[in-house]
C-alpha positions as CSV (number, residue, x, y, z in Angstrom):
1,X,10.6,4.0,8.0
2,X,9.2,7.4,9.6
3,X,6.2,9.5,7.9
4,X,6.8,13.4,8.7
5,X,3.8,15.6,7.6
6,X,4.7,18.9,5.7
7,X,2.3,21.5,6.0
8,X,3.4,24.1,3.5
9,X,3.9,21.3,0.2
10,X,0.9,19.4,0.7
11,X,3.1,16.1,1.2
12,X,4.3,13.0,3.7
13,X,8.1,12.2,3.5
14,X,9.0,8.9,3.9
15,X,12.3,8.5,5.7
16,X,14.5,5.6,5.7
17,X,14.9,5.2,9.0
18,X,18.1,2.9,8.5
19,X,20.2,5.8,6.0
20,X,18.3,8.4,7.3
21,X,17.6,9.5,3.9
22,X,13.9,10.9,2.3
23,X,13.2,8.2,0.2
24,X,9.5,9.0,-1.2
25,X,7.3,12.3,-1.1
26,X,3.7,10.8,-1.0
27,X,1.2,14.6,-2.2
28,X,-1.5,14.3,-0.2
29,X,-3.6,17.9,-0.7
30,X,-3.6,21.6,1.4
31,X,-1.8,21.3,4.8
32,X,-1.0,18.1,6.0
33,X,-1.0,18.0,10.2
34,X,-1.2,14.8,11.7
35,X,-0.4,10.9,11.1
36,X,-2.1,7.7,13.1
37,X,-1.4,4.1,12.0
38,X,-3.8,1.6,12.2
39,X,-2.3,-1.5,14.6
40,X,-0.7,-3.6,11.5
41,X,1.5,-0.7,10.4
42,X,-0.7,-1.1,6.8
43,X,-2.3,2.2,6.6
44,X,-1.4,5.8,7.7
45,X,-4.0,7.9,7.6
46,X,-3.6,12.0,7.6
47,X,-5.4,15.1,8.6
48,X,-5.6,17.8,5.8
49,X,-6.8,20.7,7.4
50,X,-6.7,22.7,4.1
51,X,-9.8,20.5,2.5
52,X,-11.5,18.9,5.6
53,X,-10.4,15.4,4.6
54,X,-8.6,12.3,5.9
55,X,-5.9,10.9,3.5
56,X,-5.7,7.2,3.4
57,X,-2.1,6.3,2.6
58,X,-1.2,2.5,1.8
59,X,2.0,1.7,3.4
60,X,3.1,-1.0,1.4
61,X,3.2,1.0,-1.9
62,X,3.4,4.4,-0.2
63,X,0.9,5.9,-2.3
64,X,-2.5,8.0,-1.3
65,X,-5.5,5.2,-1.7
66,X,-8.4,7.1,-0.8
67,X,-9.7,10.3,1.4
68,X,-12.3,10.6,3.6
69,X,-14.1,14.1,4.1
70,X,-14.8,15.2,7.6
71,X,-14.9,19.0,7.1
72,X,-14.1,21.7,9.5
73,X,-10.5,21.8,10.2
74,X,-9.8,18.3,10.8
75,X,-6.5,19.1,13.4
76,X,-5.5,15.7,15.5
77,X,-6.9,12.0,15.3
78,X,-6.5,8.6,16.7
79,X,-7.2,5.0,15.8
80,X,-7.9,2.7,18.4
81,X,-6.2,-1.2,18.2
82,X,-9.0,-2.7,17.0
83,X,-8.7,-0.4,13.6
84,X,-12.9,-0.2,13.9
85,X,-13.3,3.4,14.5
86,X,-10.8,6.8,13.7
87,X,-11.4,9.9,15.9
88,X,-10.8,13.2,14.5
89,X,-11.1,15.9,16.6
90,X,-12.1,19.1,14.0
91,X,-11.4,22.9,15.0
92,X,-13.7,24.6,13.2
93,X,-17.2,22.7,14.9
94,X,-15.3,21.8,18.1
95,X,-16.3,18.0,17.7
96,X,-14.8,14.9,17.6
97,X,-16.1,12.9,14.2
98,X,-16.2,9.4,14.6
99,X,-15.3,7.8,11.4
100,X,-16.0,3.6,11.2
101,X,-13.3,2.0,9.1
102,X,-15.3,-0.5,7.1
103,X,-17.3,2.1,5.4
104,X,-15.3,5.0,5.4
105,X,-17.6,7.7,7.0
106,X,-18.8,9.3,9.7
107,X,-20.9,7.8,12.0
108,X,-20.9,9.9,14.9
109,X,-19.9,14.1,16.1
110,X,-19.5,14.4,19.3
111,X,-19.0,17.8,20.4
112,X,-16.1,18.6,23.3
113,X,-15.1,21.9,24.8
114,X,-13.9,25.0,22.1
115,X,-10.6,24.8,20.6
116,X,-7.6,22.9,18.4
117,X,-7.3,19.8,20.3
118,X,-5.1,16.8,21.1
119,X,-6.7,13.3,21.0
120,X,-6.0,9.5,22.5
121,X,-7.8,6.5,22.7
122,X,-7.1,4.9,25.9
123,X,-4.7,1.3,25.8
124,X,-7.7,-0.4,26.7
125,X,-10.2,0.7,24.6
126,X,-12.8,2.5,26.9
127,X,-12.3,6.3,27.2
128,X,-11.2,8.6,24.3
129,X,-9.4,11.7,25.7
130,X,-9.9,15.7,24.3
131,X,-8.4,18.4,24.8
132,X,-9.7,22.1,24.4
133,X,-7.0,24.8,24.3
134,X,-9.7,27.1,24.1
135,X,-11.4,26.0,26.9
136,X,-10.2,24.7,30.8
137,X,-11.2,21.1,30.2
138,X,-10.3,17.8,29.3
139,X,-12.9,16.2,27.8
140,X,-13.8,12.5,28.6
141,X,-15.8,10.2,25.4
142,X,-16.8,6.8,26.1
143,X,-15.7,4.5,23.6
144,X,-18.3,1.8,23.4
145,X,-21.4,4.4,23.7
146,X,-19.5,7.3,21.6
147,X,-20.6,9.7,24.5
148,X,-19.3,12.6,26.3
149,X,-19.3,11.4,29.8
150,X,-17.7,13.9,31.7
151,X,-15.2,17.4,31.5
152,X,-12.5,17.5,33.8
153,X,-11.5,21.1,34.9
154,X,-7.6,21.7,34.1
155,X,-6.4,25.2,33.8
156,X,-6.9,27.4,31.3
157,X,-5.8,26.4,27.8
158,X,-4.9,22.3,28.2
159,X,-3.2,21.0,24.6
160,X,-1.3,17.7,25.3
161,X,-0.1,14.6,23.4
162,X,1.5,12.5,26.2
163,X,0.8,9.1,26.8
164,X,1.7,9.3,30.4
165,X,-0.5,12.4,30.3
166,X,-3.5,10.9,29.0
167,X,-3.4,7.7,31.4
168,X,-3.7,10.1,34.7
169,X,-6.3,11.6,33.1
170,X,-7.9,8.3,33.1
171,X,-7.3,7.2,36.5
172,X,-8.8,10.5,37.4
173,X,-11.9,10.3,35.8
174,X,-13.2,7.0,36.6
């Protein structure tokens, strides 16, 4: 199945990926943007940027388990293998909140260079990746010490989402 976000209903449709039909709409609040899964496929969880929340979708029985606030424009996130931590990167404070799993809440706000961002945890688990559009930088978070280690100067405006992206940003930063 495939989860598509829909920004102006408030909702997650669930596609059959085999008839290619919408099988379920899952509401899950104001302006749904972005969808990670932890690594078991179990839960989705969603940024609503219209009430500064994660939704926590089950994926068995495709129904909205829980939210999580985070507050300011929550815009991308990512979930690293281990399913220990979630990192939101918010808009409106220019941070990324760490969020642990077990407990549900923020642990951590680190803050990264100005605008909506795109986010990824590294395969192995050491460096989370940020991007500013409102800055010129690419900012570079250490996963084990949840610290901004470094800013890598990019052009003006960097907003990217690619794997193959993120992993020469890595090589260039170590």
């Amino acid at each position: 199945m495939a989860f598509v976000t829909n920004e102006s209903s408030g909702t997650i449709s669930v596609i059959d990926t085999s008839s290619w039909n919408v099988t379920k709409e899952i509401e899950v609040g104001k302006i749904p943007h972005n969808i990670r899964f932890d690594s078991q496929g179990d839960t989705a969880y969603v940024t609503l940027q219209g009430e500064d929340k994660i939704a926590v979708i089950d994926v068995d029985t495709l129904e909205m388990t829980n939210s999580i606030p985070v507050e300011n424009l929550p815009h991308n996130l990512d979930i690293y293998h281990d399913d220990k931590h979630l990192y939101v990167a918010n808009i409106g404070t220019s941070d990324v909140a760490v969020i642990d799993l077990d407990n549900k809440e923020i642990i951590k706000r680190i803050k990264v260079s100005a605008g909506h961002r795109g986010i990824d945890a590294s395969n192995d688990g050491k460096r989370i990746y940020v991007s500013g559009i409102g800055s010129d930088k690419v900012n570079v978070i250490d996963a084990e010490s949840l610290e901004l280690i470094k800013q890598i100067e990019v052009g003006q405006g960097p907003h990217m989402e690619s794997e193959s992206v993120w992993m020469v940003l890595k090589f260039m930063s170590e």
